[in-house]
TIPA-178814 format. One record per residue (C-alpha): residue in one letter; x, z, y. Coordinates in Angstrom, 1 decimal. Layout:
TIPA-178814
REC   res       px       pz       py
REC     A        X        Z        Y
...
//
This chain:
TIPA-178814
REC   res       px       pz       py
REC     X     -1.3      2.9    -28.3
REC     X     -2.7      1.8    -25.0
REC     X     -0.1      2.6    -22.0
REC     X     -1.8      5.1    -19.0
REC     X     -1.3      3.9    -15.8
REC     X     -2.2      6.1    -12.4
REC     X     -3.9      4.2     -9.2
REC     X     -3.8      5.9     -6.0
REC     X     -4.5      4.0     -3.6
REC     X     -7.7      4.3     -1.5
REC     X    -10.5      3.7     -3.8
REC     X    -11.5      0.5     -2.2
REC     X     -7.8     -1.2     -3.1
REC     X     -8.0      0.8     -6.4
REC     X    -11.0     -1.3     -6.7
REC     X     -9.5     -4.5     -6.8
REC     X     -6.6     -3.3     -8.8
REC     X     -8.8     -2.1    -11.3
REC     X    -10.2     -5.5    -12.0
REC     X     -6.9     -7.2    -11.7
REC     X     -5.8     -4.9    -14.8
REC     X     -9.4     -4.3    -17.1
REC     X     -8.5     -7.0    -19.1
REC     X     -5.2     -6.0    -20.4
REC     X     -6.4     -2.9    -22.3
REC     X     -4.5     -0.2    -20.0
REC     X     -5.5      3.3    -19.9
REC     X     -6.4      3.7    -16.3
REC     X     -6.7      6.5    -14.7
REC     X     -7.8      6.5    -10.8
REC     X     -6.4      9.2     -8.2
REC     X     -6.6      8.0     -4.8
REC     X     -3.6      9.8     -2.8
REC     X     -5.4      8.1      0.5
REC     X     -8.4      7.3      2.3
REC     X     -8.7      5.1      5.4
REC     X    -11.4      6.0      8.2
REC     X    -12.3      3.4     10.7
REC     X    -12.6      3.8     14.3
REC     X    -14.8      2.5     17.0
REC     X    -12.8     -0.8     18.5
REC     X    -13.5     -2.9     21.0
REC     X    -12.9     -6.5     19.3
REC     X    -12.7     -8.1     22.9
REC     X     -9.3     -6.5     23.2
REC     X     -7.7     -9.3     21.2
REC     X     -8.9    -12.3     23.4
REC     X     -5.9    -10.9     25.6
REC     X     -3.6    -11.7     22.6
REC     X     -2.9    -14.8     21.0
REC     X     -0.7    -13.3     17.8
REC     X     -1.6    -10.3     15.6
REC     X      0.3     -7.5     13.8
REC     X     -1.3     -6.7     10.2
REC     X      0.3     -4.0      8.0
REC     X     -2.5     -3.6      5.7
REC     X     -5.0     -5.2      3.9
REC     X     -7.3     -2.7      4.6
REC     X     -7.2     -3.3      8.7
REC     X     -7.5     -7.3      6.9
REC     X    -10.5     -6.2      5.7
REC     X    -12.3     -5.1      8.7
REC     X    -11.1     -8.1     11.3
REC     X    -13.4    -10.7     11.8
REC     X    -13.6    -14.5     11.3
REC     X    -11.0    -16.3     14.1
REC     X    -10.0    -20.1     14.2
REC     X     -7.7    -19.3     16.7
REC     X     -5.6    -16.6     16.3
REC     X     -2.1    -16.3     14.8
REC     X     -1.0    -13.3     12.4
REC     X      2.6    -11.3     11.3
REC     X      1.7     -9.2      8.2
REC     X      3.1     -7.5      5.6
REC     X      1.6     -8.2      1.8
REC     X      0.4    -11.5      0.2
REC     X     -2.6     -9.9     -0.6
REC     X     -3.1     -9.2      3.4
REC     X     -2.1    -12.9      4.3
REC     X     -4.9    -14.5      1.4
REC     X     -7.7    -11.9      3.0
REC     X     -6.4    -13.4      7.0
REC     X     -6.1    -16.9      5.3
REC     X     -9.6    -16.6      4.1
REC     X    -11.0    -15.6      7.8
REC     X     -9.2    -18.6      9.7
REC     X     -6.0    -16.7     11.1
REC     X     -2.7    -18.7     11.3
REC     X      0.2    -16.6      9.4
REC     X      3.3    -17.4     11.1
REC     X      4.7    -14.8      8.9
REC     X      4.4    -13.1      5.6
REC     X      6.8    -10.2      5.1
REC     X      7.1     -7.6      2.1
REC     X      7.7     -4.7      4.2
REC     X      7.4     -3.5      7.7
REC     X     11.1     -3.4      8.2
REC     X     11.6     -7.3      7.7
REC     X      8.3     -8.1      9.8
REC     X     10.0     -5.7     12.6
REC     X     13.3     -7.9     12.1
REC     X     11.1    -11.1     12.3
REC     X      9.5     -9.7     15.3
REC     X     12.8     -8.8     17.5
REC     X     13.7    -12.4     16.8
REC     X     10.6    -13.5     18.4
REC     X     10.7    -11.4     21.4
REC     X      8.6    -13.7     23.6
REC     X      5.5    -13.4     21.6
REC     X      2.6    -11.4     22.9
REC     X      1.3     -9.7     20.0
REC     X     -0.8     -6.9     19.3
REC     X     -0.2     -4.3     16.0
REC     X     -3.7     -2.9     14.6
REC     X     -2.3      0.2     12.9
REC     X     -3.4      3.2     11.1
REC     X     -2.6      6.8     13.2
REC     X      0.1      7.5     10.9
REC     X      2.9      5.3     10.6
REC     X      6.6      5.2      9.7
REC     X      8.0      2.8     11.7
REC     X      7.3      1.0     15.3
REC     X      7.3     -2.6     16.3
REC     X      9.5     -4.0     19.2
REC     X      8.3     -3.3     22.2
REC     X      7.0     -6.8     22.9
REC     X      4.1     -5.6     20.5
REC     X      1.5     -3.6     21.9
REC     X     -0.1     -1.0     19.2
REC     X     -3.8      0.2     18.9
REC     X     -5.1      2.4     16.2
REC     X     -7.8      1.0     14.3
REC     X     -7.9      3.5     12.0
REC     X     -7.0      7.4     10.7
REC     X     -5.6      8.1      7.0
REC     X     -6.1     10.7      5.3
REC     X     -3.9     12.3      2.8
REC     X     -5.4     13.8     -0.3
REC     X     -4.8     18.1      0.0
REC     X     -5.3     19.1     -3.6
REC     X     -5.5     17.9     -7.1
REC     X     -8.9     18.9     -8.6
REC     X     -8.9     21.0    -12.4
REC     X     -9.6     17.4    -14.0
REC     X     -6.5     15.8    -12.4
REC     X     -4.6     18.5    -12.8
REC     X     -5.5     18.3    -16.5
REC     X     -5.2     14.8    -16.8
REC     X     -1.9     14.8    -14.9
REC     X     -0.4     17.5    -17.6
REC     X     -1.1     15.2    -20.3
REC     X      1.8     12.6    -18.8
REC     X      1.3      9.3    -17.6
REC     X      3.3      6.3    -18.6
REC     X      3.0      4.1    -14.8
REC     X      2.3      5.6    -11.8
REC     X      2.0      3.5     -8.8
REC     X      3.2      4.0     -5.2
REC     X      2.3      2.2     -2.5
REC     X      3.9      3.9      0.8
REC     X      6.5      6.4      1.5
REC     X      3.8      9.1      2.9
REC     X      2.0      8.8     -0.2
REC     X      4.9      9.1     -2.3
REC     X      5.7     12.3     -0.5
REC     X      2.1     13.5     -0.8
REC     X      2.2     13.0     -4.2
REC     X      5.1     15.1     -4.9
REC     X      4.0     17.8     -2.6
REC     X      0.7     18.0     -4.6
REC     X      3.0     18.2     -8.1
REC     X      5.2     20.5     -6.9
REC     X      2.2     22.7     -6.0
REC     X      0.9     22.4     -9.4
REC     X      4.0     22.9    -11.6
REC     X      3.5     19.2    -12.7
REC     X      6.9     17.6    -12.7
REC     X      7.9     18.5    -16.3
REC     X      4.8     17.0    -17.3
REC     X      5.9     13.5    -15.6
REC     X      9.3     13.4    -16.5
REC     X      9.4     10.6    -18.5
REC     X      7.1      8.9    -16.3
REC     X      8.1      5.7    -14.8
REC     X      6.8      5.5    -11.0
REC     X      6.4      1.6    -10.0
REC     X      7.2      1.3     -6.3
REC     X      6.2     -1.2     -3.7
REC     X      9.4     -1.0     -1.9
REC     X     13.4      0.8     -2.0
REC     X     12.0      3.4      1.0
REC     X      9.4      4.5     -1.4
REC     X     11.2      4.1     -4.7
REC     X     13.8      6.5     -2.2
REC     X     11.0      9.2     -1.9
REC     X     10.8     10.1     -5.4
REC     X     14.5      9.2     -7.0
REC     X     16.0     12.7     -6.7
REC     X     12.8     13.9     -8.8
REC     X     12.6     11.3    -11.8
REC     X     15.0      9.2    -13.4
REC     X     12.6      6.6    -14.9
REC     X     11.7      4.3    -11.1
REC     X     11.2      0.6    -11.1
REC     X     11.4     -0.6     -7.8
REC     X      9.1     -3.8     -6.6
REC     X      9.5     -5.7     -3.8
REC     X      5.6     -6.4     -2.7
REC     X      1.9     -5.1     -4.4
REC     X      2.6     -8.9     -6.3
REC     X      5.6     -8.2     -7.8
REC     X      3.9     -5.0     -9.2
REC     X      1.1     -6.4    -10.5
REC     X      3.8     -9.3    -12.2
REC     X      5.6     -6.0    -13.7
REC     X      2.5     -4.4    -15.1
REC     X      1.6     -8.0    -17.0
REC     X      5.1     -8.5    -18.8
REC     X      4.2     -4.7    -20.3
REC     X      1.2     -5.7    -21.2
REC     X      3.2     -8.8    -22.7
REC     X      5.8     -6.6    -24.7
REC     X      2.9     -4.4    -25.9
REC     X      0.4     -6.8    -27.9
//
């Protein structure tokens, strides 16, 4: 019986994930918990910066081409897109909290941090912060999730600590825990995976989207 997984990140990144994971014969089932809105940004502002603070591979996305320019980020995936555009990675962290370490270390750098508006942690103060862009939580489950959600899902994979709350909010609304219970949520990271352990026993903590995806192929492994 093929194994159900749940996606929710923002469509575009569930996107990529989907094609990552078509050929191993999951049940996937897509239910974005977040969406990213761009804002207007001057791109001169960086000339006053020679290194660059990236969290996200969706702020990645939407930089343009430098030959210049050095970047801190969080993600592999983040540091291929960067890579791929001609920024410098001086390093590549698998969570905000060791880039922040990194960072203090390095306190005569002069960087800047594009971030979303909603964040859960700050960079020293030798790194100045713009937002690039707004998120946007999802408010409500529609009847078809809802319904799909009651049947149980097998893997359910979290990417941040705000979605992870979000997520439980929108179960808890819905009388949907008992349904999950013997789900197993696949987190990016112990501050997620500490979201959502007092709610289910079944949590396999990742360190980095990689090691996710390298968790998701060894059960597809066990299951042929």
């Amino acid at each position: 019986m093929k194994k159900s997984i749940l996606l929710t990140r923002a469509k575009s990144a569930n996107l990529i994930l989907k094609e990552k994971l078509l050929s191993y014969g999951f049940d996937l089932f897509e239910c974005s918990l977040i969406e990213y809105k761009l804002l207007a940004f001057d791109i001169s502002i960086l000339n006053k910066y020679s290194e660059l603070v990236i969290t996200s591979s969706f702020a990645a996305n939407n930089l343009p081409n430098t030959d210049n320019m050095c970047a801190w980020v969080v993600g592999e995936n983040t540091r291929n897109i960067l890579e791929k555009k001609g920024y410098k990675i001086k390093f590549c962290a698998p969570d905000a909290i060791t880039l922040k370490k990194e960072l203090q270390k390095n306190a005569y750098i002069k960087a800047i941090y594009l971030s979303g508006d909603n964040i859960t942690l700050e960079m020293p103060s030798n790194v100045s912060r713009i937002i690039f862009y707004n998120t946007i939580y999802k408010e409500f489950f529609s009847e078809f999730e809802i319904q799909r959600l009651s049947q149980g899902i097998d893997y359910i994979l979290l990417y941040s600590e705000n979605s992870a709350k979000t997520f439980l909010q929108l179960l808890l609304e819905n009388g949907l825990l008992k349904n999950l219970e013997n789900s197993t949520m696949v987190t990016i990271s112990s501050k997620v995976a500490n979201v959502v352990k007092g709610y289910f026993k079944n949590i396999k903590n990742c360190n980095g989207s990689n090691q996710i995806i390298e968790f998701l192929e060894k059960i597809n492994d066990k299951s042929r």
